[in-house]
N, C-alpha and C positions, 0 to 999 in steps of 0.2 A: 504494500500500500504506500501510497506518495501523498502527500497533504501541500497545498500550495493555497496562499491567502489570495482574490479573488475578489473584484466591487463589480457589480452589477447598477451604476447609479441611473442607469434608465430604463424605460419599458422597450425600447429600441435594443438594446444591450441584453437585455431577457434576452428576448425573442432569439437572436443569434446566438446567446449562447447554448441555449436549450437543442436548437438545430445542430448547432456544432457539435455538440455532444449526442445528439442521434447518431450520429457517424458509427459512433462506435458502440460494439457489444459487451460492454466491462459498463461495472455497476459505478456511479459516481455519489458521493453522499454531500450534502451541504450541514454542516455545524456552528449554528447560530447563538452561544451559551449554550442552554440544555436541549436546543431542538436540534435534530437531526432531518433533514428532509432529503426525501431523493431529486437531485439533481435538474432529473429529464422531465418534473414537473413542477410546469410555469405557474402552477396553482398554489404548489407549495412554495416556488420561489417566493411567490407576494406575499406570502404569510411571514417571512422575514423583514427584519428591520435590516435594509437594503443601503441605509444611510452608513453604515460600518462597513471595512472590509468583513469576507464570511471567509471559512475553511472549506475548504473543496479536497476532499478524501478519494481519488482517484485507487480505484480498487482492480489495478490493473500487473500482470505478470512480466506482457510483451509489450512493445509498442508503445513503451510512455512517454518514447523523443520524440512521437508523431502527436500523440494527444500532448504532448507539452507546446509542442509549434502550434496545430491548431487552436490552443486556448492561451497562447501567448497576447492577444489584445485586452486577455480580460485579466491575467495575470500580474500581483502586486509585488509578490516576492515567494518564492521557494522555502522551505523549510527542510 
């Protein structure tokens, strides 16, 4: 698992990020304080407080120099 901090400050920026991460078949989680929400849903993205970077828990084995390139727009820093 890879964790990378992540702001989402527009509904514009949703929308693509959620697409972006359709892409791929590996689970993503978002960690907002004690919420956890799954990633690929724009319903639970709004349920967060969007105003803070969030944690984005990349739940992936292979391929995480490809989903780090695709989701480098929305990327604040690596951990």
């Amino acid at each position: 698992m890879r964790t990378v901090h992540i702001s989402l400050n527009s509904i514009d920026k949703v929308k693509s990020f959620v697409n972006d991460l359709a892409k791929f078949d590996v689970d993503f989680d978002l960690v907002s304080g004690r919420y956890i929400i799954d990633a690929k849903s724009i319903m639970g993205i709004f349920s967060l407080d969007l105003s803070k970077p969030i944690d984005l828990n990349i739940h992936a084995e292979s391929n995480i120099d490809e989903i780090l390139s695709t989701l480098s727009p929305y990327i604040i820093d690596e951990q």
